[in-house]
C-alpha positions as CSV (number, residue, x, y, z in Angstrom):
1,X,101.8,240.3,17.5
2,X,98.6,238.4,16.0
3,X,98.4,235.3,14.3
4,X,98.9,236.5,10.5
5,X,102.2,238.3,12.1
6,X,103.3,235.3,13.5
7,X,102.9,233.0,10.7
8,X,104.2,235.5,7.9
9,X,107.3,235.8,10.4
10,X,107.7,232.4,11.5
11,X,105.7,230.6,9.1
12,X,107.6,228.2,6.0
13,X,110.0,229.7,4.0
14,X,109.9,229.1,0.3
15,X,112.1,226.3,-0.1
16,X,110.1,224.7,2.7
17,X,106.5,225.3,0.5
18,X,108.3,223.8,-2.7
19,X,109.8,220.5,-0.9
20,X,106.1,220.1,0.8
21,X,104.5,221.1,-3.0
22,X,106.9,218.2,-4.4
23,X,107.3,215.5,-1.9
24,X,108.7,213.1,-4.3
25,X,111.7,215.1,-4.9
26,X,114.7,215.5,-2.6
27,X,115.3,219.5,-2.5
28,X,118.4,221.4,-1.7
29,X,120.7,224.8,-2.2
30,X,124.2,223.7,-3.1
31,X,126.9,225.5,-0.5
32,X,130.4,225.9,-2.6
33,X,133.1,227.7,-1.1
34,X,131.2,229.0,2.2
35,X,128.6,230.6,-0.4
36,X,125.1,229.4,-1.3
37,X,124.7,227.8,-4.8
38,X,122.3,226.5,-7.1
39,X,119.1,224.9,-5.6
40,X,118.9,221.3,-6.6
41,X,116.5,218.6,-6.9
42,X,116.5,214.7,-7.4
43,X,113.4,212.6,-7.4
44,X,114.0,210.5,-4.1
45,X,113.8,207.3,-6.2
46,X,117.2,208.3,-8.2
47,X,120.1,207.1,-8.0
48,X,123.3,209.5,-7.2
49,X,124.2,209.4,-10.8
50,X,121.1,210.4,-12.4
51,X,121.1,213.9,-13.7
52,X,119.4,216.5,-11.2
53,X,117.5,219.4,-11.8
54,X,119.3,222.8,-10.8
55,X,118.3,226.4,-11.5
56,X,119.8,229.5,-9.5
57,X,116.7,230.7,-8.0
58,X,113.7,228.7,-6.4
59,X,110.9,230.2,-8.8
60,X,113.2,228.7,-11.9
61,X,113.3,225.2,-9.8
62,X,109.7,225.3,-9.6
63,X,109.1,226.2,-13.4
64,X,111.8,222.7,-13.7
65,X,109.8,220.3,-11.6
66,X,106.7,221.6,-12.5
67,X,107.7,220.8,-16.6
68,X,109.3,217.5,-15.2
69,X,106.2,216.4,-13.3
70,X,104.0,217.1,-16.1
């Protein structure tokens, strides 16, 4: 295995590339019932009760805190 094998393989996943892209923003995938959710984000600096951003796919999170980032 060469080294483009071994970092397509083993490299970040997506969520890991949008957390490190947004590093002001705490980012998660919601786990309901023993199934995965919506992905979630909150800026760190929020409190609980703030509203969060959520979208069912990481490419529609992206699109939110790209827009909210402005």
């Amino acid at each position: 295995m060469n080294d483009r094998d071994l970092l397509s393989t083993f490299g970040p996943s997506a969520a890991e590339v949008l957390q490190a892209a947004h590093p002001e923003w705490l980012i998660w995938r919601e786990i309901a019932d023993g199934t995965h959710g919506d992905w979630c984000a909150r800026p760190i600096e929020a409190s609980e009760d703030e509203p969060l951003l959520r979208h069912d796919d990481l490419d529609g999170l992206r699109a939110l805190l790209e827009a909210a980032d402005g």
